[in-house]
Backbone as numpy.savetxt, mean C-alpha at the origin, in Angstrom:
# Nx Ny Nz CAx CAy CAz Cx Cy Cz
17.02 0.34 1.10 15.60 0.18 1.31 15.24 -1.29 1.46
16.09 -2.33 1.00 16.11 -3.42 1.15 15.61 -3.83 2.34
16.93 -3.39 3.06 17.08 -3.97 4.45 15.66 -3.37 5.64
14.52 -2.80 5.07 13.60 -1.99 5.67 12.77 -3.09 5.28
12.97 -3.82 4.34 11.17 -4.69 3.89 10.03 -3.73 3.63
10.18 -2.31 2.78 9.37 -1.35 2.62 8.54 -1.95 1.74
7.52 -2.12 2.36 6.74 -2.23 1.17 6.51 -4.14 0.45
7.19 -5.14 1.18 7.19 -6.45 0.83 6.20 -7.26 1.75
4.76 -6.66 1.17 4.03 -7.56 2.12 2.84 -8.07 1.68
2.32 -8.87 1.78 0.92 -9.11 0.80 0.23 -8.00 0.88
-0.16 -7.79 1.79 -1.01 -6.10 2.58 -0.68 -5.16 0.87
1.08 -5.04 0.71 0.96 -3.87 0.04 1.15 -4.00 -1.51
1.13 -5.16 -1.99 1.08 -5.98 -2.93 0.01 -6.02 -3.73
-1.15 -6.45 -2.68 -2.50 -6.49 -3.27 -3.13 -5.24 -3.22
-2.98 -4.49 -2.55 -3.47 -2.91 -2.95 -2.32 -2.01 -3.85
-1.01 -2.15 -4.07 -1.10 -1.53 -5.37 -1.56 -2.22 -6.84
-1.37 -3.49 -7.00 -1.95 -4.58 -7.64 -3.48 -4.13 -8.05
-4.18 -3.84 -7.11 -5.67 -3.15 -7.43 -5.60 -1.69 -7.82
-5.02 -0.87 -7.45 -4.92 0.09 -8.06 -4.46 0.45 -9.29
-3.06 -0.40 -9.46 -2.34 -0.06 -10.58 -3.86 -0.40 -12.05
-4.48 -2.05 -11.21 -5.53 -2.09 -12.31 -6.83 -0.92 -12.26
-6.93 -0.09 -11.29 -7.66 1.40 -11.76 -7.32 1.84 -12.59
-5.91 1.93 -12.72 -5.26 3.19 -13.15 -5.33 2.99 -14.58
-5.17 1.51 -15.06 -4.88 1.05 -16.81 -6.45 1.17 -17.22
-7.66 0.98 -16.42 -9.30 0.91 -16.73 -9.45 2.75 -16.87
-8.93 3.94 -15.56 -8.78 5.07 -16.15 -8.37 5.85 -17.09
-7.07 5.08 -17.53 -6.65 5.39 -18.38 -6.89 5.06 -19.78
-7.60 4.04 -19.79 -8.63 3.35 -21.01 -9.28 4.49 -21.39
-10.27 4.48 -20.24 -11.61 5.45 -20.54 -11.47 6.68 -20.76
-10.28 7.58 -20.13 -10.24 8.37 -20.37 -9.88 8.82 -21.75
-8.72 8.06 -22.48 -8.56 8.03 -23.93 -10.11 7.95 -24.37
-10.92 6.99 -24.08 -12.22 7.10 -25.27 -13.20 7.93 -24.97
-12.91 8.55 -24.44 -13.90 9.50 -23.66 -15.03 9.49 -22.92
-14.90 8.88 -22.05 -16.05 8.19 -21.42 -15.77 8.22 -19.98
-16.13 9.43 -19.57 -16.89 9.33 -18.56 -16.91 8.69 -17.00
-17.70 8.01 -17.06 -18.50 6.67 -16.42 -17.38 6.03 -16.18
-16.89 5.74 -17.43 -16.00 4.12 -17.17 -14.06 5.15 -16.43
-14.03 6.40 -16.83 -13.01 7.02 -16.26 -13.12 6.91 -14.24
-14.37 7.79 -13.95 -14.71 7.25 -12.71 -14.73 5.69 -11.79
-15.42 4.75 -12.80 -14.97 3.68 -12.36 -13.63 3.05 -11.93
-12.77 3.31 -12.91 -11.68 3.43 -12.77 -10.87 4.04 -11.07
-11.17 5.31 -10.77 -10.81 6.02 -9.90 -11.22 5.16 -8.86
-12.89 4.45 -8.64 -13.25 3.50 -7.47 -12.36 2.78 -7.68
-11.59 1.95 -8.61 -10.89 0.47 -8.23 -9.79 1.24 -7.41
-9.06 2.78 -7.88 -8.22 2.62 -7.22 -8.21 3.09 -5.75
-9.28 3.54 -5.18 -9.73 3.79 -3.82 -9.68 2.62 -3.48
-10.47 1.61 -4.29 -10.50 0.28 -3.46 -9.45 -0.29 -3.23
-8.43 -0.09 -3.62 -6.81 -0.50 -3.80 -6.21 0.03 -2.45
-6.42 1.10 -2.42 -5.73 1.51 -0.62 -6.90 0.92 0.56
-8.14 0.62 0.22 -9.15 0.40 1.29 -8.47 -1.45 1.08
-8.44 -2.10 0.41 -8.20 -3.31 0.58 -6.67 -3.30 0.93
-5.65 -2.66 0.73 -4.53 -2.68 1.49 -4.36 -2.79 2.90
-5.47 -1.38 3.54 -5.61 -1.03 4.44 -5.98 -2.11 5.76
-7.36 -2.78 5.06 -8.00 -3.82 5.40 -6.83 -4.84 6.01
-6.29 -5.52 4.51 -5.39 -6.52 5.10 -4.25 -6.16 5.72
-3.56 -5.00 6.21 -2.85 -4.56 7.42 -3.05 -4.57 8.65
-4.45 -4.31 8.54 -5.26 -4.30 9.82 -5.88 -5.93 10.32
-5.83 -6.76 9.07 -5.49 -8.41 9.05 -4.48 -8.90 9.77
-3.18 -8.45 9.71 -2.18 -8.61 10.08 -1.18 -9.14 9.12
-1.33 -8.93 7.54 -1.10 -9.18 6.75 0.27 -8.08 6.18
0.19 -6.82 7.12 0.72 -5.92 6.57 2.47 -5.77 7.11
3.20 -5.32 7.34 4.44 -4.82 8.05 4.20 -4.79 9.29
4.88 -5.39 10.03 4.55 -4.96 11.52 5.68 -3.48 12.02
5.13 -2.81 12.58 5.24 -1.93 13.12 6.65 -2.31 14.51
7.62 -1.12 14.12 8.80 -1.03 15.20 8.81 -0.14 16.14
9.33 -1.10 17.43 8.72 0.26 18.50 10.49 0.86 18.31
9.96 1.91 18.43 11.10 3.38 18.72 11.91 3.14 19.36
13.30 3.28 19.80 14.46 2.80 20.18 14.38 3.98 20.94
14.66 3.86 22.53 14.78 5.01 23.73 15.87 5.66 23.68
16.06 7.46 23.35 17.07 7.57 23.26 17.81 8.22 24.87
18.78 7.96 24.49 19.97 8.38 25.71 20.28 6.64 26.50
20.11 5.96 25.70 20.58 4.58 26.27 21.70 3.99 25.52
22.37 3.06 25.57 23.36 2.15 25.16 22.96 1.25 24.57
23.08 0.62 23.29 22.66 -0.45 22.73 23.09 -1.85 23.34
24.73 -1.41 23.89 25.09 -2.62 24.49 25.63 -2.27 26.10
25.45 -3.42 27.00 26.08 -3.20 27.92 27.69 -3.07 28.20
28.02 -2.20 29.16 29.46 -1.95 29.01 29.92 -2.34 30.96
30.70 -3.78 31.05 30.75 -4.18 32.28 32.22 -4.74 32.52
């Protein structure tokens, strides 16, 4: 998975980074029972894929590989 760069990009860094901090504010609230602050929680982590999303669309994210044509030769044979 290394050799893919899955996942090594600011783009996807800073949106699990925001989420993961939903998830410890949900998981707060939900222990104390509350509500409000459980939901809040759930927005940071929406906002966590919407700000990922964002900075991909920045150009911040993985760039995208075009598809390799199949029925061709990788190398020439002469």
């Amino acid at each position: 998975m290394s050799g893919s760069s899955h996942g090594h990009t600011p783009a996807a860094w800073t949106g699990v980074i925001i989420a993961f901090i939903g998830f410890c504010v949900s998981g707060a609230f939900m222990v104390m029972a509350n509500p409000l602050g459980f939901w809040a929680g759930m927005v940071i982590i929406a906002a966590g894929g919407v700000v990922g999303m964002i900075m991909r669309a920045a150009g911040l994210g993985q760039a995208k590989r075009r598809p390799q044509p199949t029925g061709q030769l990788a190398h020439s044979e002469g």
